[in-house]
C-alpha positions in Angstrom: -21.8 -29.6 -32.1 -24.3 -26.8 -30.7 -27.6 -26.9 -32.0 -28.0 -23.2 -33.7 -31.6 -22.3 -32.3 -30.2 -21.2 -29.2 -28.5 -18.5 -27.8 -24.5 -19.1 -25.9 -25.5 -17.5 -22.8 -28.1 -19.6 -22.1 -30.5 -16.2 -21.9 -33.2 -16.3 -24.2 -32.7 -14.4 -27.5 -33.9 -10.9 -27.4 -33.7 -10.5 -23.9 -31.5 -7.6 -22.3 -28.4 -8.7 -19.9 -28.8 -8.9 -17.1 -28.4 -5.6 -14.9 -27.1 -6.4 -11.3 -24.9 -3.0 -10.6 -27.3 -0.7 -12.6 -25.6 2.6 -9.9 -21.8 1.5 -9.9 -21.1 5.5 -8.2 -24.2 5.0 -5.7 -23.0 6.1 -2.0 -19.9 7.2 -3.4 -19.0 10.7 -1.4 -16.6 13.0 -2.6 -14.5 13.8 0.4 -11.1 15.1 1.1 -8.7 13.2 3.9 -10.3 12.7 7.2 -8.5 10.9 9.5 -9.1 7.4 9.7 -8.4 4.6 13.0 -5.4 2.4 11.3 -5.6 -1.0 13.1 -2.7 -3.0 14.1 -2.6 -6.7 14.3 0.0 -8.5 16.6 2.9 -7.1 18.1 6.4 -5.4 16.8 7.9 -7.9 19.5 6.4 -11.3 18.0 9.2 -11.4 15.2 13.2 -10.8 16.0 13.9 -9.7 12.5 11.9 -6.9 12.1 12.5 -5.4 15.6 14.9 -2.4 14.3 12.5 -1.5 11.8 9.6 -1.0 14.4 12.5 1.0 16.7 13.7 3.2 14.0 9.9 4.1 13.2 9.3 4.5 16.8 11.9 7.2 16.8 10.8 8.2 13.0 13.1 6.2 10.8 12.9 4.5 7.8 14.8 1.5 8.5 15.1 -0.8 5.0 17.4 -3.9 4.2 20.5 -3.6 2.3 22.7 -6.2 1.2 26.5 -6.6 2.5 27.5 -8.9 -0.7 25.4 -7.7 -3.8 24.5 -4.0 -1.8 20.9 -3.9 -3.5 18.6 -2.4 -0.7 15.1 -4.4 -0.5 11.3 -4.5 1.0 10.2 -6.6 3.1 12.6 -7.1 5.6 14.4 -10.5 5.8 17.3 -11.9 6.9 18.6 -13.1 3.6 19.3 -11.4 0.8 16.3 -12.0 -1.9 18.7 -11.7 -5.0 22.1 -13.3 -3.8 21.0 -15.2 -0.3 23.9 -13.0 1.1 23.5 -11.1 4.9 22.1 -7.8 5.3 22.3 -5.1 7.5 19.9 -2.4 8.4 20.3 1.6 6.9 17.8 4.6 7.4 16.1 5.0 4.0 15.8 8.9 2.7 12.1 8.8 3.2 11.9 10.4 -0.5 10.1 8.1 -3.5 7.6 8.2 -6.1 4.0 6.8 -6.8 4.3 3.4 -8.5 0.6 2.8 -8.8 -2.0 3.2 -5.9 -5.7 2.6 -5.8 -8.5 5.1 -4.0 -11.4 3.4 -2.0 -14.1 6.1 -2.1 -17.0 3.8 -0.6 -14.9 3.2 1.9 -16.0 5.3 5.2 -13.6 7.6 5.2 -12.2 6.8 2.5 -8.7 6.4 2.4 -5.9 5.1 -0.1 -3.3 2.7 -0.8 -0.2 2.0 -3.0 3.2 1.3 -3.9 5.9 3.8 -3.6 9.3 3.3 -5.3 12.1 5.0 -3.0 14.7 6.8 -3.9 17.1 3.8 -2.6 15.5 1.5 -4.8 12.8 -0.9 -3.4 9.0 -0.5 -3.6 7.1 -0.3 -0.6 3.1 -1.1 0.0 1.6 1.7 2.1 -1.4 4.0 2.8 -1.0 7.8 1.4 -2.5 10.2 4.5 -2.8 14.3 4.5 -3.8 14.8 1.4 -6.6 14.9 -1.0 -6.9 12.1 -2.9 -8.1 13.8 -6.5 -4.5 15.1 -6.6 -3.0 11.9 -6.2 -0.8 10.9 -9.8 1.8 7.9 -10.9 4.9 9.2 -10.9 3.9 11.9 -8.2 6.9 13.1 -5.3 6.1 11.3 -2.0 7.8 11.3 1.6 7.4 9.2 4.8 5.7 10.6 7.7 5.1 8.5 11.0 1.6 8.1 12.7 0.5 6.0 15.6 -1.9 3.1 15.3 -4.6 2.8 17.4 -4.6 1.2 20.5 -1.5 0.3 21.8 0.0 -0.2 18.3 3.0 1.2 17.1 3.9 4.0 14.3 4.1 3.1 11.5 5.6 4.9 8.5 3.1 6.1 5.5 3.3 8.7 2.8 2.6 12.3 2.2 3.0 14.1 -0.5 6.0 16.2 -0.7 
């Protein structure tokens, strides 16, 4: 049993909590989309499987996974089926979604943001949300693709906009 002369913390009674983060919104600047440097690790080359999806962005396509047997369309792209194992073939994707949920990362310099967005064909899709201030993004809010170029010599990639 715990003796009842002292405190569960293991603070001394009466003394206030500690108070590491005392300015949580310190640095924090309020600033609309500035174009940020999107690294690329690797090479579209270094796996087989997901060579059409870095060609169709290359010529600005969304390329997604669909099913031949059980015809649901899925993210990430794979050779098998997730739900049924069955093969799947590639299809252009609409572009066309909604937020799912997405997080802001204003200390971040610049800062930028990142979510999921459900599309229109089904599957959700992890990406960054570019060209647009970041105060108007919502759940539930009308998003479409739009294609920028890493830097380097990295390859475009698809992110979202809103529409």
């Amino acid at each position: 049993m715990r003796p009842r002369h002292r405190s569960r913390h293991r603070r001394r009674a009466g003394h206030a909590p500690l108070r590491q983060h005392r300015h949580p919104g310190a640095g924090v600047n309020i600033v609309a989309y500035t174009a940020r440097k999107i690294p690329f690790v690797g090479t579209p080359e270094t796996n087989p499987e997901t060579k059409a999806f870095f060609d169709g962005a290359a010529s600005g396509k969304l390329m997604i996974r669909r099913c031949t047997s059980c015809r649901k369309a899925h993210w990430y792209p794979r050779a098998l089926c997730p739900f049924c194992f069955g093969e799947c073939e590639w299809e252009q994707a609409s572009g066309k979604g909604k937020v799912y949920t997405y997080s802001v990362m204003e200390r971040a310099n610049p800062p930028y943001a990142i979510g999921y967005v459900t599309l229109a064909e089904g599957p959700s899709v992890l990406t960054n949300f570019v060209e647009m201030d970041f105060k108007d993004l919502k759940i539930g809010q009308d998003m479409k693709v739009t294609f920028i170029k890493t830097e380097g010599d990295g390859p475009t990639l698809p992110f979202f906009t809103p529409a």
